[in-house]
MARRO-819677 format. One record per residue: x, y, z of N, C-alpha, C, O in turn. Coordinates in nm, 3 decimals. Example, Ala and Ser with C-alpha at 12.3 -4.5 7.8 and 13.67 -1.06 7.14 Angstrom:
2
   n_east  n_north     n_up  ca_east  ca_north    ca_up   c_east  c_north     c_up   o_east  o_north     o_up
    1.319   -0.569    0.780    1.230    -0.450    0.780    1.320   -0.330    0.780    1.424   -0.332    0.846
    1.285   -0.225    0.708    1.367    -0.106    0.714    1.290    0.003    0.787    1.341    0.114    0.804
END
This chain:
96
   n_east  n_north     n_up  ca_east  ca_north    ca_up   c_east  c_north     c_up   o_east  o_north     o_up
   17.226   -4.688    1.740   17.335    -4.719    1.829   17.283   -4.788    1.956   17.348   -4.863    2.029
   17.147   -4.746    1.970   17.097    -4.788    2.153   17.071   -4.949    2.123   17.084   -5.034    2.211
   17.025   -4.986    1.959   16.971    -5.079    1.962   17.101   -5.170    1.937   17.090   -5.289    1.967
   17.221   -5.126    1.884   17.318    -5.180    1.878   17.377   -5.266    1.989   17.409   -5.385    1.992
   17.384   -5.138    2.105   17.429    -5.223    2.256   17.330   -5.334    2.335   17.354   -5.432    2.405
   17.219   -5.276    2.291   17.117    -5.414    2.340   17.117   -5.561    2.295   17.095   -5.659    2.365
   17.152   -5.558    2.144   17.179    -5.638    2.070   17.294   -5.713    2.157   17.251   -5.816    2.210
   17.451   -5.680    2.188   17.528    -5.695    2.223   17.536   -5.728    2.377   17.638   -5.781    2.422
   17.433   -5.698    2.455   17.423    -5.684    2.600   17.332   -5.860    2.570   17.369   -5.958    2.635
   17.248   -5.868    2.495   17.190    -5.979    2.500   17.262   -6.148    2.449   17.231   -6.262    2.484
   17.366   -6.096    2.355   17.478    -6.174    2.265   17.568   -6.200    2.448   17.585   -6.316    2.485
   17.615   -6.085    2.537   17.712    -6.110    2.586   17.646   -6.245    2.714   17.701   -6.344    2.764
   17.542   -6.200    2.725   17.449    -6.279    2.833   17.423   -6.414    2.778   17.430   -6.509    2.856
   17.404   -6.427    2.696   17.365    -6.575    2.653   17.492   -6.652    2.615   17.490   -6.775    2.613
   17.639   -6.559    2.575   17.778    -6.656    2.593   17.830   -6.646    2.732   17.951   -6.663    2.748
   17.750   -6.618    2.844   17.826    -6.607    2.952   17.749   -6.728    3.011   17.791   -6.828    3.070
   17.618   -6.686    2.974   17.490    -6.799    3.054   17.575   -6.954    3.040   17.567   -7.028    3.138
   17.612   -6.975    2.986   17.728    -7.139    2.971   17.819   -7.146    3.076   17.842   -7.246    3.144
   17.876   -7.018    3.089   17.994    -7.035    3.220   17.961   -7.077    3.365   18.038   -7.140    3.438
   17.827   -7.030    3.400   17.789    -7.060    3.539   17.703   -7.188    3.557   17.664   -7.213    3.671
   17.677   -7.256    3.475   17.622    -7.410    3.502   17.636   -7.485    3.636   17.752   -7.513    3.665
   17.553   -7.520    3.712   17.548    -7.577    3.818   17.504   -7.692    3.799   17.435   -7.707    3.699
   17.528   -7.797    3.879   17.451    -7.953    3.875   17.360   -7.958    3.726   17.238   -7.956    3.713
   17.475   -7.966    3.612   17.417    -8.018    3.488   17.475   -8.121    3.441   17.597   -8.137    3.432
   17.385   -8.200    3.409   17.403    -8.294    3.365   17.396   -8.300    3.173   17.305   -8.258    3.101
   17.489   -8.348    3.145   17.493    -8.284    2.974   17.631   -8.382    2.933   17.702   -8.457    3.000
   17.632   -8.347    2.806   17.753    -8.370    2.721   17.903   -8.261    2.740   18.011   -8.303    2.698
   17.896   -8.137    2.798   17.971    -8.067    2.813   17.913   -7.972    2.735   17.797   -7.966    2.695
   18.071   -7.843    2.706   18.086    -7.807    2.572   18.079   -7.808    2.494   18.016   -7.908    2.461
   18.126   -7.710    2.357   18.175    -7.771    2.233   18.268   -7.885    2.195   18.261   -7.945    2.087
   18.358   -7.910    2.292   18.482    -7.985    2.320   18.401   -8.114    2.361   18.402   -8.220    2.299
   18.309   -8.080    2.512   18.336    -8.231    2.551   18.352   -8.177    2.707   18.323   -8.242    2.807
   18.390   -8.078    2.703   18.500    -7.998    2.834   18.360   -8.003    2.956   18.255   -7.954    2.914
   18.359   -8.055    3.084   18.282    -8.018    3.144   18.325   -7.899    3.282   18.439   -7.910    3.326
   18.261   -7.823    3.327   18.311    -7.757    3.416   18.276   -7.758    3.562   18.167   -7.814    3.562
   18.311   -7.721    3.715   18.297    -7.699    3.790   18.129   -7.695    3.819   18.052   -7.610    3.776
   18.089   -7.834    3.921   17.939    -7.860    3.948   17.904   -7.933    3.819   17.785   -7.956    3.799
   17.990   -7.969    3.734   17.897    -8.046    3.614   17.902   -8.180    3.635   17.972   -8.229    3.723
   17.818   -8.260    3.543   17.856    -8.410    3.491   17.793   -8.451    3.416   17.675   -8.419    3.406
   17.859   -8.544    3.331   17.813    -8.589    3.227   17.697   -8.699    3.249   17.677   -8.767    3.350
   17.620   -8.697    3.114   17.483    -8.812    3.080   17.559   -8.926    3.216   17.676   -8.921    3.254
   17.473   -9.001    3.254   17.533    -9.161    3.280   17.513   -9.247    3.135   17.415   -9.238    3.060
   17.610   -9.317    3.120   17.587    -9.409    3.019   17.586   -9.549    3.049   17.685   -9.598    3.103
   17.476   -9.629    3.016   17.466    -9.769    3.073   17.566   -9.846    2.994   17.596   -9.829    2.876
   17.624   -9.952    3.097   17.722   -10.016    3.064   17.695  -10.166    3.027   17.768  -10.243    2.966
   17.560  -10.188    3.085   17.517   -10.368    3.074   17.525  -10.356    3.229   17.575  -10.273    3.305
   17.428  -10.519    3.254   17.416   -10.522    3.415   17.366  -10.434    3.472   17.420  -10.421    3.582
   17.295  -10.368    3.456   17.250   -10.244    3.531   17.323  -10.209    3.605   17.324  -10.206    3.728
   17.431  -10.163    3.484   17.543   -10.070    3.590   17.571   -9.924    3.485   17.512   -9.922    3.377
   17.647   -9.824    3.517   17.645    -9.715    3.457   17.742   -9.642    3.473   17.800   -9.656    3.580
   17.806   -9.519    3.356   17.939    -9.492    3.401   17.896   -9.337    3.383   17.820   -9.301    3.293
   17.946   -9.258    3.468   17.946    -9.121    3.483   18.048   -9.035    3.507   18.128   -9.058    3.598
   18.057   -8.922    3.423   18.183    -8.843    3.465   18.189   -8.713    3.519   18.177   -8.617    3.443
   18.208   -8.691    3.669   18.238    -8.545    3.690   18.314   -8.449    3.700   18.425   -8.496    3.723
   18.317   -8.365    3.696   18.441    -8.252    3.676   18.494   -8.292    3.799   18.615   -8.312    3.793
   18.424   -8.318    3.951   18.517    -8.341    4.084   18.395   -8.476    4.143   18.273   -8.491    4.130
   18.514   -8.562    4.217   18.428    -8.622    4.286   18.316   -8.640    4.346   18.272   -8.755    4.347
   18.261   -8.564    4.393   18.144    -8.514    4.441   18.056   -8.473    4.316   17.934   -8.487    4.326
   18.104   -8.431    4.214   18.019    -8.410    4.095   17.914   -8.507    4.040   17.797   -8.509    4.002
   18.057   -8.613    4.061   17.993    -8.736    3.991   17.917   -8.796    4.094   17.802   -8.797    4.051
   17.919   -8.851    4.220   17.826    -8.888    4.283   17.695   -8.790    4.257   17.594   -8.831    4.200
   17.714   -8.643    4.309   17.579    -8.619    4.278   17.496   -8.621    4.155   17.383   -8.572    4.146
   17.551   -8.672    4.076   17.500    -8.730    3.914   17.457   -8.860    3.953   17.340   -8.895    3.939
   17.514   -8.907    3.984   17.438    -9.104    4.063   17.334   -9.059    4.136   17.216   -9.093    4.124
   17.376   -8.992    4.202   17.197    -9.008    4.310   17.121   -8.931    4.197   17.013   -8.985    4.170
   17.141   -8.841    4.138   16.994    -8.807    4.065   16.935   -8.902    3.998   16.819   -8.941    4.012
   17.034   -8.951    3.910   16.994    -9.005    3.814   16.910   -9.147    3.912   16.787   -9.140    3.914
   16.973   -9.263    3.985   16.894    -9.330    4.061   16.767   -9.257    4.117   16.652   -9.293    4.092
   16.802   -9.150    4.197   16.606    -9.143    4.230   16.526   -9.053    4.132   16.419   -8.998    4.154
   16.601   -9.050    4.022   16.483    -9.036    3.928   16.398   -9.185    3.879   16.292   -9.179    3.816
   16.464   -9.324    3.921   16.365    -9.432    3.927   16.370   -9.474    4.042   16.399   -9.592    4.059
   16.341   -9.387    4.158   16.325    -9.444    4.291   16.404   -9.524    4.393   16.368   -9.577    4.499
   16.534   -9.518    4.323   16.625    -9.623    4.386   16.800   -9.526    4.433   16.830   -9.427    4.367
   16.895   -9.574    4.549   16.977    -9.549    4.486   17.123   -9.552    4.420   17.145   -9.618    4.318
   17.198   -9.494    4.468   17.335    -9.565    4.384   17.394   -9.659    4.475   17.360   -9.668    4.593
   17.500   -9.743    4.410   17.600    -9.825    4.476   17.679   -9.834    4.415   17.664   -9.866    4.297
   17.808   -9.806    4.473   17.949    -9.745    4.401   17.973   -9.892    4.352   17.944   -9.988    4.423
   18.022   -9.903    4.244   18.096   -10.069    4.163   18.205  -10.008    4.179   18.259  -10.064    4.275
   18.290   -9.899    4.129   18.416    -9.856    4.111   18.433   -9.681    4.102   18.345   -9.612    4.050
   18.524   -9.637    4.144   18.535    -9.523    4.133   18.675   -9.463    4.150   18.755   -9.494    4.239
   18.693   -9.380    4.062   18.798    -9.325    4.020   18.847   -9.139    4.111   18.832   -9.021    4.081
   18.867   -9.164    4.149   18.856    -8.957    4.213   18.939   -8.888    4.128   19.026   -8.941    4.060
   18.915   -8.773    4.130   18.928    -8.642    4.018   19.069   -8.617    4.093   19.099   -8.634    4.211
   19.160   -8.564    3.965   19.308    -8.562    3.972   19.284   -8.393    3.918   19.185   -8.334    3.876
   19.426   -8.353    3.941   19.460    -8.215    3.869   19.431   -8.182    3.714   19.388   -8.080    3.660
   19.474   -8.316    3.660   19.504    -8.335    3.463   19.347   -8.456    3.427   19.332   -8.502    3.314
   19.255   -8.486    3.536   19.166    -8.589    3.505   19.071   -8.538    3.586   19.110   -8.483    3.689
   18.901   -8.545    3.553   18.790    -8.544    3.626   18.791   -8.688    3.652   18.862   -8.777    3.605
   18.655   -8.690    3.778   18.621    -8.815    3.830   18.560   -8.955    3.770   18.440   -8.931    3.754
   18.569   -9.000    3.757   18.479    -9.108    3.701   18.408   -9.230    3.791   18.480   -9.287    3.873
   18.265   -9.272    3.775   18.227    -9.368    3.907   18.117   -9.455    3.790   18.049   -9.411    3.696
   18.140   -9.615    3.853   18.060    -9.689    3.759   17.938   -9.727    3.876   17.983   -9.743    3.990
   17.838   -9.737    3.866   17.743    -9.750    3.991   17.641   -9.801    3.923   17.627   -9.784    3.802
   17.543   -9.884    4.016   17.412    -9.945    3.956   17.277   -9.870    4.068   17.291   -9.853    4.189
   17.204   -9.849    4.022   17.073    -9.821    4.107   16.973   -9.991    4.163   16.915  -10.084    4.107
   17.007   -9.943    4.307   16.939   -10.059    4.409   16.825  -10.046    4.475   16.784  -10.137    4.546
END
């Protein structure tokens, strides 16, 4: 039985460990779904420009600057979209 709840204490921790994600950068979910502090991969668009999506405005910028000074450079907004009630943010940006 003791080893039962351990079993279960370790199952409950590792489906919770997903809920609290901070400044990740990923694909989401199972869905796709990203949550609060997340954002998605940047995906290059051509032109050295790039499109990124965050759960809130600020998400997504801080997904541009990482991703820029991870090659030393950094963002410059081309376009940007701000996060709605029914929509996360979206920002197309190039590293300068």
């Amino acid at each position: 039985m003791k080893l039962l709840k351990i079993i279960f204490g370790f199952g409950l921790l590792i489906i919770l460990n997903g809920c609290f994600a901070h400044g990740d950068a990923g694909t989401g979910d199972w869905f796709g779904t990203i949550g609060p502090g997340q954002w998605k991969t940047p995906t290059a668009m051509g032109n050295d420009k790039f499109l990124i999506e965050g759960y809130r405005t600020a998400d997504a910028i801080k997904g541009a600057t990482q991703h820029c000074a991870a090659k030393g450079k950094q963002y410059d907004v081309v376009t940007l979209t701000p996060d709605r009630q029914d929509s996360n943010a979206t920002l197309i940006f190039k590293c300068v």
